[in-house]
N, C-alpha and C positions, 0 to 999 in steps of 0.2 A: 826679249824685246820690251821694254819701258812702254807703258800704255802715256795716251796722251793725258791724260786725270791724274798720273803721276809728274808727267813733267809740268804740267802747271801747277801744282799743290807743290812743288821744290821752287819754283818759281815767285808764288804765291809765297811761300812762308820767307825767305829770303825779303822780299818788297817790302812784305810786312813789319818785317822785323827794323827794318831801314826807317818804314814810316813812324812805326812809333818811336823812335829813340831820336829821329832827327824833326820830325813835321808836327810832333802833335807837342804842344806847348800846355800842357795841363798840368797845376801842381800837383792835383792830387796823387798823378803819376809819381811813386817813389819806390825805391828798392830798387834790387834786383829786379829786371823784367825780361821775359826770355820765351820764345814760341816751344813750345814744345814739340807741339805736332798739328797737325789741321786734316780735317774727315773733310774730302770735296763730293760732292753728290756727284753723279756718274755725267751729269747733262751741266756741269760745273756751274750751274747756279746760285748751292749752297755753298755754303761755308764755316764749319766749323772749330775754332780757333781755338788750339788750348795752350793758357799761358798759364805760365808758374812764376811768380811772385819772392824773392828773397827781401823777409820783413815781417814785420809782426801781422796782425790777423787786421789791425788797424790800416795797415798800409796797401794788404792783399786789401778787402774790399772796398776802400777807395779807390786803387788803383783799378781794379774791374769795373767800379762803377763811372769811372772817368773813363775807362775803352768802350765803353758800353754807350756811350754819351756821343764819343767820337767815332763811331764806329762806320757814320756816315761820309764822315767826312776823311776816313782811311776807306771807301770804298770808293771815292771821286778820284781822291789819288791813284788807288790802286789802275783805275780806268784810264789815267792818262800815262800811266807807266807798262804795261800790258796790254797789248793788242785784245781782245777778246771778243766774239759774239754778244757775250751776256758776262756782266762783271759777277763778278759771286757776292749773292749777301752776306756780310760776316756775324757772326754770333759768338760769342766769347764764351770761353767755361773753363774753371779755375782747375787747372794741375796739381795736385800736392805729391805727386809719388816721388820729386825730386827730393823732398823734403821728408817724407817717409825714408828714401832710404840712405840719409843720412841720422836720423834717428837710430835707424835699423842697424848700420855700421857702428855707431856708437856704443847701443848697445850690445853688441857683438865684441866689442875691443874691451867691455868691462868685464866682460861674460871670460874673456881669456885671461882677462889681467888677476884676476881672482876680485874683484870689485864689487862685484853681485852674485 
């Protein structure tokens, strides 16, 4: 049985994902941008957001620091798109494992090729 903390954090990343790619107008937003996963507190208040960034280390802490910025005003949204008691505060934290394991496969494919 799917707890309810899971169906809104499916819920939740889904909205999210919508909002930033369609509502939020910031340039500093660039790259690749993509939710990875989100930790919802058990009483769904919290909210914690992890996105991962395709782009340099330039574009990654821009682009956090511009979610970070707007993070209010993807939580208004999120309110008027989801029915909820108490909307979740969101808090952002940068992913790199996407990014790790393409490195990792890389070097895994040189490691076979006789390259290293």
């Amino acid at each position: 049985m799917v707890s309810r903390v899971d169906r809104v954090r499916k819920t939740l990343m889904k909205e999210l994902s919508d909002i930033i790619h369609r509502n939020v107008k910031d340039p500093r937003i660039s790259g690749v941008v993509s939710i990875t996963d989100i930790e919802l507190s058990q009483d769904c208040r919290y909210a914690k957001v992890y996105i991962s960034v395709y782009g340099s280390e330039e574009q990654q802490s821009n682009t956090m620091e511009a979610l970070q910025d707007s993070a209010h005003q993807m939580q208004s949204l999120v309110n008027k798109r989801i029915r909820l008691r108490y909307t979740p505060e969101l808090e952002f934290k940068m992913d790199n494992s996407l990014e790790r394991g393409t490195r990792l496969t890389e070097l895994l494919n040189k490691i076979s090729k006789g390259e290293l």
